[in-house]
C-alpha angles and dihedrals in degrees: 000000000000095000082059093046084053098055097037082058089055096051093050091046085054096052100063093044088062111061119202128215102273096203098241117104089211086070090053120132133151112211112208123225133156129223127241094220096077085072102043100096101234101120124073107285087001108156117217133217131195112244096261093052088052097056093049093048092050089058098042071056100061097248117136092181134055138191104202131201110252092203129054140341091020126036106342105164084231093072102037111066122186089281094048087052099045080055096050097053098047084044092057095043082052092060094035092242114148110209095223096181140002105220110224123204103223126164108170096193098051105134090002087135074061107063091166085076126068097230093155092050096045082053096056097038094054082052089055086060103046084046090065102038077055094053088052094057095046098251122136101191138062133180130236153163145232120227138285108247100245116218122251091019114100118253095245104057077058101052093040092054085050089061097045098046089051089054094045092046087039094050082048098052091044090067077060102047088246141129140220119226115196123208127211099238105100116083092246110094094347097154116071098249093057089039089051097043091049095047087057084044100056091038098183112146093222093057113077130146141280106199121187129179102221092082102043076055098044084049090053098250111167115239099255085055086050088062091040088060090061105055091050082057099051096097093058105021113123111144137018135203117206126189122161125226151209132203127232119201113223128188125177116220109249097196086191093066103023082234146117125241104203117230149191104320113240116241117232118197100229129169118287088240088060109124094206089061107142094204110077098226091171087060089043104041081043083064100045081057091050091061098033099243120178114173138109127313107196116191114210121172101206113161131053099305136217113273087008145265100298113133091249100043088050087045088055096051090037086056090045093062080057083049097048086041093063093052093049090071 
C-alpha cells in the first residue's frame, strides 16, 4: 500500500510539472531553451562543446533553460554516476541555468524484424535510466521518439511495439515523477491524427506530447493544416522544439538527354530570422496563442547549418531564436 501511495504521489508530482495548454490565449507564453545538440559536433563543421562549456555558453547567451542530450557526448547515464550528477547540478544552479528537458534518443521498432531479442524492453529500460538521471538532476521532462517504419514488417507490428514500448517506458519514469514527451520526428504516427490517436491509445499520464511544426512543413501540410495540427494536439501538448529551414534544389545529370531530372530538395538548417525560412512560424505560434499553450520552445539547430558550424556562427544563430522569441509576445 505504501509503495501505491508513493507512485500515485509521483504522478502526481509529474502532472503539475507538465502544463497543459488552458485554452485561453491570455494564458499564452512561449519559454526559451536551447538545445544541446547545436554544440555537439555531429553535423559537417559542427563545432563541439563538453557539457560544462555548453552550459556556460548557453547563459552568456542569454538562455536560463537547457535540453540536454542524454547520450555522448553530452549527458549518457553511463558516464554520470550519482557524484557526477550531484556536481552537475550544483554546477547548473551555480550558473542559474534551469534543465527544462533530457532528450532521450528512443526508436521502438529497432531489430523488430528480431523478435529473439527484447528491443522494446531495452528501450524502456534505457529510458528508465535517463528518467532517473533526470530526477536527479531535478528535471521533470524528458524527450523521446516513436519508431522508424522497417521495411518488409506490417505497419501494424510496428504500431503496435510503439505502444507497448510507451506504456512500458511510461509505467519506468513514473517511479521517478517524470514524463515522456514524444516528438513527431520518427516515421510512426508522424502526422497529428495518428499522434494523437496513439497518445489516447497509450493513456498513460506520464506520457504527453511534444509537437513541432518542421515536420508538418517538411510533409507538405498547408499551413492551415499546420494549425490544425496544433489544436488536435492541445490535450497532450507540453514542449516544443523549433528549428528554421532552407530548401536546396537537386537535379541529377541524364547524358542521354543532356538534361537535368529534378529530385528530393535538400534541407538546410538556417536562423530562425531568416526570411527565406521555409517553416511559417507566425501561422504556427498563432496557433500555440489560440490554445493557450505555455510550455517550453527549445531551438536546436541540428542539421548543417547555414554559414557554417563555427562557434560564432552557432552563437549568432543561437542569439537570433532570443531575438524571434521577443517578437512572439
Amino acid at each position: 500500500m505504501n509503495k501505491l501511495i508513493i507512485v500515485l504521489c509521483m504522478l502526481a508530482v509529474s502532472a503539475q510539472a507538465q502544463e497543459l495548454p488552458t485554452g485561453n490565449p491570455k494564458d499564452f507564453r512561449l519559454k526559451p531553451c536551447l538545445h544541446s545538440i547545436g554544440y555537439a559536433g555531429f553535423w559537417r563543421g559542427q563545432a563541439q562543446l563538453t557539457t560544462d562549456e555548453f552550459l556556460v555558453k548557453a547563459k552568456e547567451l542569454g538562455y536560463d533553460a537547457v535540453m540536454i542530450m542524454a547520450k555522448r557526448p553530452h549527458l549518457s547515464p553511463l558516464d554520470y554516476d550519482e557524484a557526477a550528477r550531484k556536481k552537475l547540478k550544483a554546477r547548473m544552479k551555480e550558473l542559474g541555468i534551469t534543465l527544462a528537458a533530457l532528450a532521450g534518443y528512443s526508436d521502438f521498432t529497432a531489430g523488430i524484424d528480431k523478435p529473439g531479442i527484447p528491443n522494446v524492453e531495452i528501450q524502456a529500460a534505457y529510458l528508465g535510466e535517463v528518467a532517473k538521471m533526470a530526477r536527479d538532476l531535478d528535471c521533470k521532462m524528458v524527450r523521446i521518439f516513436t519508431g522508424y517504419e522497417r521495411p518488409g514488417v506490417p505497419y501494424d507490428r510496428q504500431y503496435a511495439a510503439v505502444v507497448e514500448g510507451l506504456k512500458l517506458a511510461g509505467k519506468e519514469v513514473a517511479k521517478y515523477g517524470v514524463a515522456l514527451v514524444v516528438q513527431n520526428h520518427h516515421d510512426i504516427a508522424l502526422h497529428h491524427e495518428p499522434m494523437s490517436w496513439l497518445m489516447k491509445e497509450v493513456n498513460h499520464p506520464n506520457v504527453k506530447a511534444g509537437w513541432d511544426a518542421w515536420s508538418p512543413t517538411l510533409e507538405k501540410l498547408s499551413p492551415a493544416e499546420i494549425r490544425q495540427s496544433v489544436h488536435t494536439m492541445k490535450p497532450f501538448l507540453v514542449n516544443t522544439i523549433a528549428a528554421q529551414y532552407r530548401r536546396h534544389p537537386r537535379f541529377h545529370y541524364v547524358h542521354e538527354l543532356t538534361n537535368y531530372v529534378r529530385q528530393e530538395d535538400v534541407i538546410r538548417a538556417t536562423s530562425m530570422l531568416d526570411p527565406e525560412g521555409i517553416i511559417d512560424y507566425k501561422a504556427f505560434v498563432a496557433a500555440l496563442k489560440e490554445i493557450g499553450y505555455r510550455g517550453w520552445f527549445v531551438y536546436e539547430m541540428c542539421e548543417v547549418l547555414n554559414g557554417g558550424g563555427s562557434i560564432e556562427n552557432l552563437d549568432k544563430t543561437a542569439k537570433e531564436f532570443l531575438k524571434f522569441c521577443a517578437q512572439c509576445k
